[in-house]
Structure formats: C-alpha cells, structure tokens
C-alpha positions in Angstrom: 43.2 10.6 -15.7 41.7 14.3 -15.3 44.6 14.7 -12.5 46.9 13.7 -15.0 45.0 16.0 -17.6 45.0 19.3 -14.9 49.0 19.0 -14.2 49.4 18.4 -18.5 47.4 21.7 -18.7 49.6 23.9 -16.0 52.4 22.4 -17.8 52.1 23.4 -20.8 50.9 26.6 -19.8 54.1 27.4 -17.3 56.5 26.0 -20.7 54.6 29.2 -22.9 55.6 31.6 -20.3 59.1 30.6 -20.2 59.3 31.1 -23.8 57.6 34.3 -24.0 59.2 35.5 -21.1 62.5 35.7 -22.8 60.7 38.6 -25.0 62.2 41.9 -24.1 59.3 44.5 -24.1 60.1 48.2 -25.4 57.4 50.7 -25.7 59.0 53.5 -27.3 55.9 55.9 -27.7 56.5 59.1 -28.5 54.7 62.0 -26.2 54.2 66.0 -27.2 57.1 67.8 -28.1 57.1 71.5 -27.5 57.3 73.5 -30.3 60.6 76.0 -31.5 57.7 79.0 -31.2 57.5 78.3 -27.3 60.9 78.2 -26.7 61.9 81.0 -28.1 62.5 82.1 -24.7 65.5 79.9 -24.7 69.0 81.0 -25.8 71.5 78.4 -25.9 69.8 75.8 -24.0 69.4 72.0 -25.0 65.8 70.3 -24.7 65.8 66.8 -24.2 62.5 65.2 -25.0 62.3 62.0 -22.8 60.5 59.3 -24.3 59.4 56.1 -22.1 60.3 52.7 -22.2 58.4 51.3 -19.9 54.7 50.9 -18.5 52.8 53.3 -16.4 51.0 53.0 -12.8 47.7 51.7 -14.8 44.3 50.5 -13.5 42.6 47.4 -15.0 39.6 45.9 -14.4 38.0 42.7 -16.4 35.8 40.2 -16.0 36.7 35.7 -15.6 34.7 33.0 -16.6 36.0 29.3 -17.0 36.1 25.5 -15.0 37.2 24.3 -11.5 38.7 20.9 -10.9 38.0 20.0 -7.2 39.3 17.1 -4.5 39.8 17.8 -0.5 43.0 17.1 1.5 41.4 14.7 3.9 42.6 12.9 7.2 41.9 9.9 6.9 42.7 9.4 3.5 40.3 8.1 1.0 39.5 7.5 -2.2 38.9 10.2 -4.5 38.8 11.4 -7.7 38.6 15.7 -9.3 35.2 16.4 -9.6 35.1 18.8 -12.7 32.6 22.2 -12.4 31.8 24.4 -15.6 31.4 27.6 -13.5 33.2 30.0 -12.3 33.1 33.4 -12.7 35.0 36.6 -11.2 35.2 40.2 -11.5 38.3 42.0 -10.7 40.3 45.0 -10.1 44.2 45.6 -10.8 46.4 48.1 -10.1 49.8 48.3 -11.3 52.6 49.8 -10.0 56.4 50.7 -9.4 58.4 49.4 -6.7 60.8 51.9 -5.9 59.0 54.7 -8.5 61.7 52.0 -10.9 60.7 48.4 -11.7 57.2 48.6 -13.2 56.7 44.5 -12.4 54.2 44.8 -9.5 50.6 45.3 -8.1 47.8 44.1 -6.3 44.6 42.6 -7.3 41.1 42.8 -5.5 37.9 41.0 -6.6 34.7 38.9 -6.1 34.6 35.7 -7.5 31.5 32.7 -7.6 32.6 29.2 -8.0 32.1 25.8 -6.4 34.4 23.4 -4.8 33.4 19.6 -3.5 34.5 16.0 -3.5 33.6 13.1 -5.3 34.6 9.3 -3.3 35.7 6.5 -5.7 35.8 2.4 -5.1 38.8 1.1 -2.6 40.2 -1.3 -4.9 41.6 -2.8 -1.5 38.6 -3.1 0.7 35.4 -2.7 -2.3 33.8 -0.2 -0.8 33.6 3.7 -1.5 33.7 6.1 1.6 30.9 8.7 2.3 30.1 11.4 3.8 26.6 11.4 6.2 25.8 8.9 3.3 26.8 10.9 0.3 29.4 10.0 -2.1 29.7 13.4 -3.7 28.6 16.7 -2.6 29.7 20.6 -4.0 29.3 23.6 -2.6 28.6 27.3 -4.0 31.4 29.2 -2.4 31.3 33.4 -2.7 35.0 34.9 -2.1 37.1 38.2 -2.2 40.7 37.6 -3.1 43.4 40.0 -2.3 46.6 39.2 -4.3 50.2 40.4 -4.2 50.6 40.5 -8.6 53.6 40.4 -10.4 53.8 40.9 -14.4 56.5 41.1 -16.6 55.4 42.7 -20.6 56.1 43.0 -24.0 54.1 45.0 -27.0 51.6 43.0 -26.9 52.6 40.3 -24.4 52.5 40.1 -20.6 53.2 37.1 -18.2 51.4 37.7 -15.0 52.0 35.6 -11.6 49.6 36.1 -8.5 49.9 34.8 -4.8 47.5 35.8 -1.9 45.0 35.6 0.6 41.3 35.1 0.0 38.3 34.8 2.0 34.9 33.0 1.5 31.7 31.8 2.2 30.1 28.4 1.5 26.3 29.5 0.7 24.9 25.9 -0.3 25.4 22.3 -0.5 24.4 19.4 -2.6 24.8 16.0 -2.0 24.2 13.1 -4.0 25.0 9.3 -3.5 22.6 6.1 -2.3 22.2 6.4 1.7 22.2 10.4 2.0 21.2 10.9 5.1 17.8 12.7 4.6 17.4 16.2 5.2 20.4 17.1 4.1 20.2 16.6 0.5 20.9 20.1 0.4 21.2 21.4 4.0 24.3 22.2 6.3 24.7 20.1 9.7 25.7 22.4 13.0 29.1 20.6 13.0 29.9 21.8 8.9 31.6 25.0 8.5 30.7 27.4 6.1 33.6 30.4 6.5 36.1 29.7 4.1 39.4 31.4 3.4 42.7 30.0 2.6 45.4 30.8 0.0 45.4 31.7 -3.8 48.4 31.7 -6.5 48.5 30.9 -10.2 50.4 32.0 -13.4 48.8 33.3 -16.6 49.7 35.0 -19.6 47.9 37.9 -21.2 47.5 39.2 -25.1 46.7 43.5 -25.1 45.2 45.5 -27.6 44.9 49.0 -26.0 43.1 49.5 -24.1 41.6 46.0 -24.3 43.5 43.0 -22.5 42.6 39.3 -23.3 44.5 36.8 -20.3 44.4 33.4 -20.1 45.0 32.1 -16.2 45.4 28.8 -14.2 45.0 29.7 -10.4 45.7 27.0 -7.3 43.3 27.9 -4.3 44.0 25.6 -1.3 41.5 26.2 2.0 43.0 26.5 5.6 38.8 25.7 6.7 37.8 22.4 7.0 34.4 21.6 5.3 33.4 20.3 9.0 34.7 21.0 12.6 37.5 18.4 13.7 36.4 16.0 15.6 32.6 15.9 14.8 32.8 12.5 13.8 32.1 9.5 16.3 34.2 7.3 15.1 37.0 4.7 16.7 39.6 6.2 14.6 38.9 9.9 15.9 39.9 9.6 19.3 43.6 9.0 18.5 43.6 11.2 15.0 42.6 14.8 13.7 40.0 15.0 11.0 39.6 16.9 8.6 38.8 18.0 4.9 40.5 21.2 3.2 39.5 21.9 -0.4 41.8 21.9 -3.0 40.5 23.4 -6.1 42.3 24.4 -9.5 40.8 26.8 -11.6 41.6 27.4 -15.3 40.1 30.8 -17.1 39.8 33.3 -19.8 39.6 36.9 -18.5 38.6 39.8 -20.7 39.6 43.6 -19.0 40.1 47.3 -19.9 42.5 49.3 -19.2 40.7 52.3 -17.1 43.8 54.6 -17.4 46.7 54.6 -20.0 49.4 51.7 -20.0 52.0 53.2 -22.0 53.1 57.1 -22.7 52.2 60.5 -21.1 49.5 60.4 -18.9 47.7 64.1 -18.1 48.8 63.9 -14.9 52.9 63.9 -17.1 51.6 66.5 -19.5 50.9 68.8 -16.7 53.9 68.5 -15.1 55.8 69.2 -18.3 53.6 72.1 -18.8 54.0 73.3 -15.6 57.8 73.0 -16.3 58.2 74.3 -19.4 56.4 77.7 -17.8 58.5 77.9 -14.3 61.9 77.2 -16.5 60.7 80.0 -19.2 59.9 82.4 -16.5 63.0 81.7 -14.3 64.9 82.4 -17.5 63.6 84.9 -18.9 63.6 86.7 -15.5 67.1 85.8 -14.8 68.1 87.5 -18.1 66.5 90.3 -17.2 68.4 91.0 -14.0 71.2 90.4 -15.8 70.9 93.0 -17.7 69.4 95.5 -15.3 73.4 94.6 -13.6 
C-alpha cells in the first residue's frame, strides 16, 4: 500500500509538470533607457534598446524539509515493506546558467543534506517467518551527504519545472535496531563487517512557484546507494558460498524547499548596466572624435 501510495504521488506530480510545461515563459522587463540629453552626441544614428526575454546566470540558495520512504535492494530477496521517516532536511546552493551563453535551461546544485534510510522485514506468507538482520527486523540509519547535481529547469512568470540527476556522497553516523532477538550490543552499534561510507546516485523532478526574489519548490528526489549497508560476503551462511550479498538502499524523498534568489533572475544586472555605460561612453567618444577629424579634413 505505501509503495502503491509513493509511485501515486511521483505520478501525479510528473502529470503537473507536463501540463505546466507546455507554458511558454516571457519576461519582458524593461531595463534603463538612455536619455535624448545624452545622446545628443548622436546625429542620425538609431538606438535600439534591447530588452530580455529570458533568465539571467542567477544564484539561489534555500533550505528543504520533508519525508523519506525507505526499502534496500537486497540479494537474497526478502520480504519487505517502505519504512516511512518524517525527517529530512537539506540546505542548498544553485547556480544557473547558459549553455552556449544561449539556452538559459541549465546548472548545477551543491548541498548538505540529513536524512535516514533503513529497512523494515515483513511475514513470508510462504514459509511464516520474517527475515532479520543480526536479530532485528528493522533498523534506520542517520545518513549525512553532499550531493552534486547536473540541474535542468525550464520557466515561466511565475512557474519553473526543475529536473536534477547526480552524484552524492555520504556517511552513515548511527544505527538503530529494533525487533525480538537483537543481538545485544548492537541495539544501536555498528559491527566491523557494516559499512558506513555511503554514496550512490540522486535524480528527481520538481516544480517551483517564484515571487522575486523568493522561490517556493515542491520536489520528489530518487536516491539509490552503490554501498552496501554490510561488506559482501560477511555472512556465514550456506547460501553465501555460491551467491553475492548484499543490501543497497533505496530511498525516495518528497519535499518542500523555500530559497532566495542571491542575484537577479530576470533584467539588467550591474554587471549589464556597466557594460552599457561603458558603451554608450566609447561609442560617444569614438563619434564625436570621428566627426571631429572630419572636419579638421
């Protein structure tokens, strides 16, 4: 059922970005326009103001809070159901940018998230028994992380759709295990054969509502680990002298971000207005040089 309820969720969300997505954004904003008095210089000359219609190279950084639905990819396979943890929280940092200096649809994100992931063993309708794990039938695990994610967005007004995909890499800082027979001591202890680096890959889809310079987003992100919770073939077991074990985490993560934009989204930045400034005083000078020499001709 909560499987069924975590795929119903990214569902529904991936349906509102196709629909939003066919939104075409224009930001027609309108910068500084020199005045006739400083142009004056200028005899017979067309000024074309530009004006933009489209997003700048823009810094954002927020904050993420929301819930993580957990399982493990594990070899043997068992039994297993999500195990559902309210906490999660990250703090990032986004940069946007154009690929090309032309399609403002890219970036990269950087970050430092806190979350848990675990596993929680369920009855083998089959056999009647539930597996476990050095006696426990559950456990999670705080996990610190630092993501580094390839970003893509695509925006309206007051509308983006944001995709990320990426590399992140971790460290499991405790355990807790619950269940009838844990073994004891390690109620909340680490054996030498459990490994506690984690890292892996990260993706997910979200969608985003922006008030200048404040930006609300709504994300569901995927994170699937390349480290087993324990080193292959630490069990003594029959059936691991024929077959690799292991256990990767598989955790999905659904959140509400709130960020700030730490330099301008749409318009002239200063670093534009300078340049224009900068132009506006070479082109005068150059002409009114020019004419100058013309005359002294």
């Amino acid at each position: 059922m909560m499987k069924k309820k975590v795929l119903l969720t990214i569902a529904l969300l991936f349906s509102g970005l196709c629909l939003f997505a066919q939104e075409a954004g224009t930001f027609a904003v309108e910068g500084p326009q020199p005045s006739s008095g400083n142009l004056r210089y200028i005899q017979d000359t067309t000024v074309t103001v530009e004006t933009y219609s489209d997003i700048n190279d823009y810094d954002l950084i927020g904050i993420n809070c929301g819930l993580t639905w957990s399982q493990m990819q594990f070899n043997p396979p068992v039994k297993q159901e999500w195990t559902v943890n309210p906490f999660y929280v990250s703090l990032n940092y986004t940069h946007y940018l154009k690929m090309f200096d032309y399609m403002p649809f890219f970036g990269y994100q950087i970050g430092i998230a806190y979350g848990k992931e675990g596993y929680k063993f369920k009855e083998n309708k089959d056999t009647g028994t539930i597996y476990s794990i050095e006696g426990a039938t559950e456990a999670v695990m705080d996990v610190i992380e630092v993501p580094f994610l390839a970003h893509f967005h695509y925006d309206a007004l007051h509308f983006k759709i944001m995709a990320n995909a990426g590399l992140y890499g971790g460290y499991r800082r405790t355990i807790t295990r619950t269940g009838p027979k844990v073994t004891p001591g390690l109620e909340n202890a680490f054996k030498d054969t459990d490994r506690r680096p984690d890292y892996g890959l990260q993706g997910g889809v979200g969608i985003g509502f922006i008030f200048s310079p404040w930006e609300f987003h709504l994300n569901a992100l995927m994170r699937y680990s390349w480290s087993s919770i324990y080193t292959p073939d630490s069990s003594p077991s029959i059936y691991n002298q024929y077959y690799y074990r292991f256990a990767y985490p598989l955790d999905v993560n659904v959140m509400f971000g709130i960020y700030y934009q730490l330099t301008k989204r749409t318009g002239r930045t200063s670093k534009d207005l300078k340049r224009q400034a900068r132009d506006i005083v070479i082109n005068g000078w150059e002409l009114e040089h020019g004419n100058t020499e013309s005359k002294d001709r």
